[in-house]
C-alpha positions, 0 to 999 in steps of 0.5 A, a space after each residue: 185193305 181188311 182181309 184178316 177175316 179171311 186169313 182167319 177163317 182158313 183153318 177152319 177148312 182143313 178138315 176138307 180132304 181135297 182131290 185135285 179132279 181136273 184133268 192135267 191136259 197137254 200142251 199141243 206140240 210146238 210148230 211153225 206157225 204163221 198169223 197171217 194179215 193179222 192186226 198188231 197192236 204194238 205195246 211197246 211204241 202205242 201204235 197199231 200195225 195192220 195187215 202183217 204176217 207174224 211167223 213163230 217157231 220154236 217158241 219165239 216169233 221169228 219174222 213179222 212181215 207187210 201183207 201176206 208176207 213169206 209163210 214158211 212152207 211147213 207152217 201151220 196158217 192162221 187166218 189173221 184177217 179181222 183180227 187182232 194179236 197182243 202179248 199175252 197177259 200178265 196177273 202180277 198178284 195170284 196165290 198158287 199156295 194156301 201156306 196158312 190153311 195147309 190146303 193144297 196148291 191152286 193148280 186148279 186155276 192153271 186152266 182159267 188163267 189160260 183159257 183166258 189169255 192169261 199166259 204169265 203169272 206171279 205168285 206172290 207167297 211161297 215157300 222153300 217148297 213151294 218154290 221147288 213144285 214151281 220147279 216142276 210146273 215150269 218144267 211141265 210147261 217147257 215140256 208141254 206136259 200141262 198147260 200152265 202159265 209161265 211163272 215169271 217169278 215166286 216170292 218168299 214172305 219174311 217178318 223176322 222176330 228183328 232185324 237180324 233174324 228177318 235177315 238171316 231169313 232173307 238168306 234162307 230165302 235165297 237158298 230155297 231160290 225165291 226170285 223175290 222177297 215178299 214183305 207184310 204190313 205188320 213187318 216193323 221198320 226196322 225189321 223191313 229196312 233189314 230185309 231190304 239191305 239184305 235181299 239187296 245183297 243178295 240181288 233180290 228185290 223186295 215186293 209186297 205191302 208198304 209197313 202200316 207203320 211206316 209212310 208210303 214214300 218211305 218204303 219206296 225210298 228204302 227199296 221196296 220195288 213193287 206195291 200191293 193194293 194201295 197199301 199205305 197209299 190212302 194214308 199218304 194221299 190223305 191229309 192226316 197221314 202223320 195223325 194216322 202213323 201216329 195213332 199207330 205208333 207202338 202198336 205191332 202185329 195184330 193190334 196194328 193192323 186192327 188199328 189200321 183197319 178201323 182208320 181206313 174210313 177216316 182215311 178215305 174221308 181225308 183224301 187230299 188231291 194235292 198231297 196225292 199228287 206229290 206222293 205220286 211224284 215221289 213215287 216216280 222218283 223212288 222208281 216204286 211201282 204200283 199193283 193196285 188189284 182195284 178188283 179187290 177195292 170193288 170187292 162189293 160186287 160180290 155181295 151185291 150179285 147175290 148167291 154166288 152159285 147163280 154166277 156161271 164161273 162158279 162151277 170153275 172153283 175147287 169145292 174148298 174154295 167154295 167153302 173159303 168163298 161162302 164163309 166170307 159172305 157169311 161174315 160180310 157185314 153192311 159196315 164192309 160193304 160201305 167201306 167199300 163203297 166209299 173205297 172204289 171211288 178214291 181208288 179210282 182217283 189215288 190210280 189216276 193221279 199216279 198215272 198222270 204222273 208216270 207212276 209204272 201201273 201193273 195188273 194184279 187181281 190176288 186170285 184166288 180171293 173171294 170173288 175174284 176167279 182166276 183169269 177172268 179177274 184179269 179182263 176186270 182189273 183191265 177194265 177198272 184201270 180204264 174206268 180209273 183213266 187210263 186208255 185201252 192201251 194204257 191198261 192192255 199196257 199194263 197188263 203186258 209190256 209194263 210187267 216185262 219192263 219191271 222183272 227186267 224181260 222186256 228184251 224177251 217178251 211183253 210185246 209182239 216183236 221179232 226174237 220175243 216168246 210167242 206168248 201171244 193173244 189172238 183177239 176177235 175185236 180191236 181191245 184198243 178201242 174197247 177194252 173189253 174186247 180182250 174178252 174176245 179170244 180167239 186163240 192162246 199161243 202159250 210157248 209157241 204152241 198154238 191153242 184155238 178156241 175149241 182147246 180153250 173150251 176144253 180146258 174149261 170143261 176141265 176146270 170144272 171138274 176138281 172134286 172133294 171127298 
């Protein structure tokens, strides 16, 4: 929950003159494709299918047959046997854009997030021209000029200084073509409700952090369609949640979120399984969904594994973000390595009472945060949600079908089925047995064009290859 630090130390690497060094590599061409004998593993219906013949042309998967099935003459063979293929991953929380330090776009993480299955993305802070270069990168990947993952969808950030004014930016907002509208803890409720009534009007939904000043359920009953990591969620499955609002009441911008920051370990301290279970109840009812980034509520480890040099995807990262990344050590204190540590372990119980009650759970990591790197932070939120109680394919579930379902795709994508885009994964082990094997890549089609593993390897060479002057 504390990350103004980080916020702050920003503008301190604008002296840093940034060259994007990694190589745009090209997508190969689209073809027909045929998986053959391969194992589906169905998201949608939470059932295993062996030995089918999936077919893909023109980007979409156009027949999936028992056996060896019917291979189109022209189509390029793809041994399936022994493996398993799964829609391709969705991170709901990542940052392509640096609007607060000026820095240039996160196009360095294009290459992670696909190597690492990581086919969709959404960015969850842009700006009016920030969503115009989104533009172009997804022209560039309809083209197969770049391989960039399909950004399924750009937010514009709205505060308003009231609620007539965050509305006018919500118009402003929709003009430039945000497919959202992202809102921040220290929004006051009466600026909020009014972005929600506005982006309302404007068939446009509302995603982000639930006000400080404001309960959970609250916010989810106004219209906030998705939620950021647990935002307010301690508060309400707390036993001194009205206490808590109260001690903020008044406060405003900086002073409240400080104030919510030194509450945050009382607020652990009240966790209350009962008042957690009818928050989660609500929830459902209020058709809220929840992106917990239990990555960043396990932040720790990045203190805990030492130099962060010593950790081999280190050398993927943009030199700016090395410097982002030391200065945030540099200020991580053992009171925030005990935060964290008393906060994973409610985390984990806060997601499990909500998916017990049928609360929509997505991944979302907030790439590229300190310690968390693109793409491979994908396969850990997975892993945490499973610690946290959800089965393999609960987790594989959220990671694919769940994000389609919520930006109302399902219909085109988000599972291995007839008539949906060949976004696809082809695993080397069984993820519904062990999560972790979604780590096991053997290839990414992304837009029906088939990357194997040695085109994977090749992006991450390319990644590791931006410089700074």
């Amino acid at each position: 929950m504390k990350r103004s630090r980080i916020l702050a130390a920003w503008p301190l690497l604008l002296g840093i003159a940034v060259v994007a060094g990694a190589q745009a590599r090209p997508l190969p061409p689209r073809q027909a494709i045929a998986i053959a004998d391969v194992t589906v593993i169905d998201v949608r219906k939470g059932r295993t299918s062996g030995s089918r013949t999936v077919v893909i042309d023109n980007g979409r998967i156009v027949a999936i047959d028992s056996g060896s099935g019917k291979v189109p003459a022209d189509a390029q063979r793809v041994d399936g046997r022994g493996k398993f293929l799964i829609p391709g991953l969705v991170d709901m929380h990542i940052h392509l854009f640096n609007l607060s330090s000026h820095r240039p776009p996160n196009d360095w993480t294009f290459p992670l997030y696909v190597a690492n299955g990581v086919t969709s993305v959404r960015e969850m802070r842009s700006d009016a021209e920030g969503i115009a270069q989104v533009r172009r990168w997804r022209e560039q990947l309809d083209s197969g000029e770049r391989a960039v993952p399909r950004i399924v969808a750009a937010g514009i950030a709205v505060h308003g200084t009231s609620p007539e004014e965050a509305a006018r930016e919500v118009s402003a907002a929709a003009d430039a073509g945000a497919d959202f509208i992202k809102v921040f803890s220290e929004v006051p409720p009466a600026n909020f409700r009014a972005i929600v009534e506005a982006a309302r009007s404007h068939w446009l939904p509302v995603a982000g952090h639930a006000p400080a000043a404001m309960p959970l359920l609250d916010a989810a009953s106004t219209g906030q369609r998705s939620n950021e990591h647990l935002m307010q969620a301690y508060e309400s499955c707390s036993s001194i949640e009205s206490q808590l609002l109260e001690e903020r009441r008044g406060l405003a911008d900086d002073k409240l979120l400080a104030k919510r920051d030194a509450q945050e370990g009382p607020a652990l301290a009240a966790f209350d399984e009962r008042a957690c279970r009818r928050t989660s109840k609500a929830l459902v009812a209020a058709n809220q969904s929840q992106v917990p980034t239990l990555v960043l509520a396990d932040e720790d480890t990045l203190q805990a594994g030492g130099s962060p040099e010593k950790d081999s995807r280190w050398r993927y990262l943009r030199d700016d973000e090395h410097a982002r990344w030391r200065q945030f050590l540099a200020g991580y204190s053992a009171q925030d390595a005990a935060l964290a540590k008393q906060r994973w372990p409610i985390a984990r119980r806060i997601v499990a009472a909500m998916h017990q009650a049928g609360v929509r759970i997505l991944t979302g990591t907030d790439a590229p945060m300190p310690g968390v790197y693109p793409g491979f932070s994908l396969h850990e939120e997975m892993a945490l949600l499973v610690d946290a109680g959800l089965t393999p394919l609960d987790a594989l579930r959220a990671a694919t079908f769940a994000p389609a379902e919520f930006l109302g795709i399902a219909g085109a994508a988000g599972s291995v089925e007839v008539g949906m885009r060949a976004d696809l994964v082809l695993l080397d082990a069984d993820p519904t047995k062990d999560i972790r094997n979604t780590q096991r890549i053997n290839a990414v089609l992304l837009d029906g064009r088939l990357l194997r593993r040695d085109a994977l390897d090749a992006l991450l060479e390319d990644a590791a290859a931006p410089q700074v002057r």
